[in-house]
C-alpha positions in Angstrom: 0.0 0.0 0.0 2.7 2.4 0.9 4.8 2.3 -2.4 1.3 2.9 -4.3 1.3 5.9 -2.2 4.8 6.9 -2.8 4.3 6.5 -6.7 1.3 8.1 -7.1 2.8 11.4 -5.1 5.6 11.6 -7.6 3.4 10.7 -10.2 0.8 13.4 -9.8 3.9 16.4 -10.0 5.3 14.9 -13.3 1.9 14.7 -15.1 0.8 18.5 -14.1 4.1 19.7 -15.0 3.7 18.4 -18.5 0.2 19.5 -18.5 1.2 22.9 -17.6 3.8 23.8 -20.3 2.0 22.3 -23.2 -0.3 24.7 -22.6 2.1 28.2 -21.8 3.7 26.5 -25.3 0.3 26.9 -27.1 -1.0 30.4 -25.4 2.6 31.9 -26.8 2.0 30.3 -30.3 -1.1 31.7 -30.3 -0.3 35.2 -29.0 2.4 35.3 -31.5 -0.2 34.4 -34.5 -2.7 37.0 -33.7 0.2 39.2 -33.4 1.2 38.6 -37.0 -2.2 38.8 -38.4 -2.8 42.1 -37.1 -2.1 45.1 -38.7 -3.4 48.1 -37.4 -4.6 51.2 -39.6 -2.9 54.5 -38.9 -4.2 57.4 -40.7 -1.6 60.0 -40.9 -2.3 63.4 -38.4 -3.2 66.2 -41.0 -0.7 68.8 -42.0 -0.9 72.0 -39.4 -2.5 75.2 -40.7 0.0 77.4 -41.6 0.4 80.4 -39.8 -0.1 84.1 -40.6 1.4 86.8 -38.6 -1.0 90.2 -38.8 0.3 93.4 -38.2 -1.0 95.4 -35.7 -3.0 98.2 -36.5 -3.7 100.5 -33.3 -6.9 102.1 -33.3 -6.9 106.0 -32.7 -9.0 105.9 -29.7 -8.7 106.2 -26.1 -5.5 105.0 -24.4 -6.9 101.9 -22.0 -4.5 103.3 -19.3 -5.6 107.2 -20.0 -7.4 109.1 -17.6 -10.0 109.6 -20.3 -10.7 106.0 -20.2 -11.4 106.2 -16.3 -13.4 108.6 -16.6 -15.9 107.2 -19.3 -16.0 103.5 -16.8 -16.7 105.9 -14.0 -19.7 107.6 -15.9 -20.8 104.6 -16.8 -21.0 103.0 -13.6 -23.3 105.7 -12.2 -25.6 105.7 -14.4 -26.0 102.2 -14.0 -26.0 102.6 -10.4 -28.5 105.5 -10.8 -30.4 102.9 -12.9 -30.5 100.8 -10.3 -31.7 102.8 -8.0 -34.9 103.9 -9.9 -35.6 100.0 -10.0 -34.9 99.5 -6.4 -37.1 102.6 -5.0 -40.1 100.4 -4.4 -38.2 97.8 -2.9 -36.5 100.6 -0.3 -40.1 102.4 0.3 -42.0 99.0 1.5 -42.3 97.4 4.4 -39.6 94.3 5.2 -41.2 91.1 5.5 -39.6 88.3 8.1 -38.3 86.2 6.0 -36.0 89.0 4.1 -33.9 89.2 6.9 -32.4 85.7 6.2 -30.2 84.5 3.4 -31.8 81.5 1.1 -29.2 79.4 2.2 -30.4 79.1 5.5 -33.9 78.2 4.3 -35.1 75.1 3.4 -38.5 73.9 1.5 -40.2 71.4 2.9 -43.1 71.0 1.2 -46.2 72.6 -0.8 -49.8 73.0 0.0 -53.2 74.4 -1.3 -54.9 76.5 1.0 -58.1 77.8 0.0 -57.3 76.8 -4.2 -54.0 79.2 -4.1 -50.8 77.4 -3.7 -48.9 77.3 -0.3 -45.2 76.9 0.2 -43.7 75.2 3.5 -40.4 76.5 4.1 -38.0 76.5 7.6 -35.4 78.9 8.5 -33.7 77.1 11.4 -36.6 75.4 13.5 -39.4 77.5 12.7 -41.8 77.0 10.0 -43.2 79.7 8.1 -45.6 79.5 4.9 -45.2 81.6 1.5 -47.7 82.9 -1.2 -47.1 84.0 -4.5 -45.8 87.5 -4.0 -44.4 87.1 -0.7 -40.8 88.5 -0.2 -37.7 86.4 1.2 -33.9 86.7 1.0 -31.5 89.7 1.5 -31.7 90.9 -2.2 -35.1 91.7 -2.6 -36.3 88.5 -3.9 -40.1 87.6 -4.4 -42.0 84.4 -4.6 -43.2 84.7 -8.5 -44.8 80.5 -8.3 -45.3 77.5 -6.5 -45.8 74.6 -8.1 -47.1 70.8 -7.0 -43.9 69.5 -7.6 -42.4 71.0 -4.3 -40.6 73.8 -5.8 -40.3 77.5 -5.6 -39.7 80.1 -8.3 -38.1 83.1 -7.2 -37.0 86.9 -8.8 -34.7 88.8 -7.3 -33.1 92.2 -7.9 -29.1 93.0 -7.0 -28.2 96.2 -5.5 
């Protein structure tokens, strides 16, 4: 029983081992046949444009460093600020609602409602609750609630200063 044993354990080595290398034999022949049959297509990379140097032409006009120049950008920028002014009057003449003293990043809608057929927004600012219409004002730049829809959101207008 025991030289059995002691032929079958060298046995077993010696037929895996020839197993084995047959098969890394045929992989490589393989490998190296697919290797042969391939040939890859290359197009060529197109030509680059060539390049055509323009001469520089300056225009007779202000000087961008000029104090002429600073002075148009600073006429410019009031009117626009007197511009926005005239749009922002009714927003300075009315009363503040609660919710304009917060910034919409601390709010948060929760949900939507209809009260009475006109659509209700939920929203929390820390842990109180408060509900907006349609019209209603929130946010520190004179924002106001223009819809509500059923699909829990909020649109909102508002105005820079």
């Amino acid at each position: 029983m025991m030289p059995i044993r002691a032929v079958l354990l060298l046995l077993v080595p010696v037929l895996l081992g020839a197993c084995g290398a047959s098969s890394q034999d045929e992989l490589r022949h393989w490998m190296a046949d697919q290797k042969n049959q391939t040939h890859p297509k290359v197009e060529p990379i197109p030509e680059p444009k060539q390049f055509k140097p323009e001469n520089y032409t300056p225009v007779v006009d202000v000087e961008p460093f000029s104090d002429q120049k600073l002075a148009l950008a600073l006429k410019k920028d009031v009117n626009q600020i007197a511009s926005n002014g005239a749009l922002l009057a009714p927003e300075l003449a009315r009363r503040k609602e609660p919710l304009e003293e917060f910034p919409l990043d601390a709010m948060t809608l929760v949900g939507s409602l209809t009260k009475a057929g006109k659509p209700v927004a939920l929203l929390t600012v820390g842990k109180l609750l408060y509900q907006v219409r349609p019209g209603d004002h929130l946010g520190q730049n004179y924002g106001k609630v223009t819809k509500i829809t059923e699909t829990d959101s909020l649109l909102l207008q508002e105005r820079s200063k």
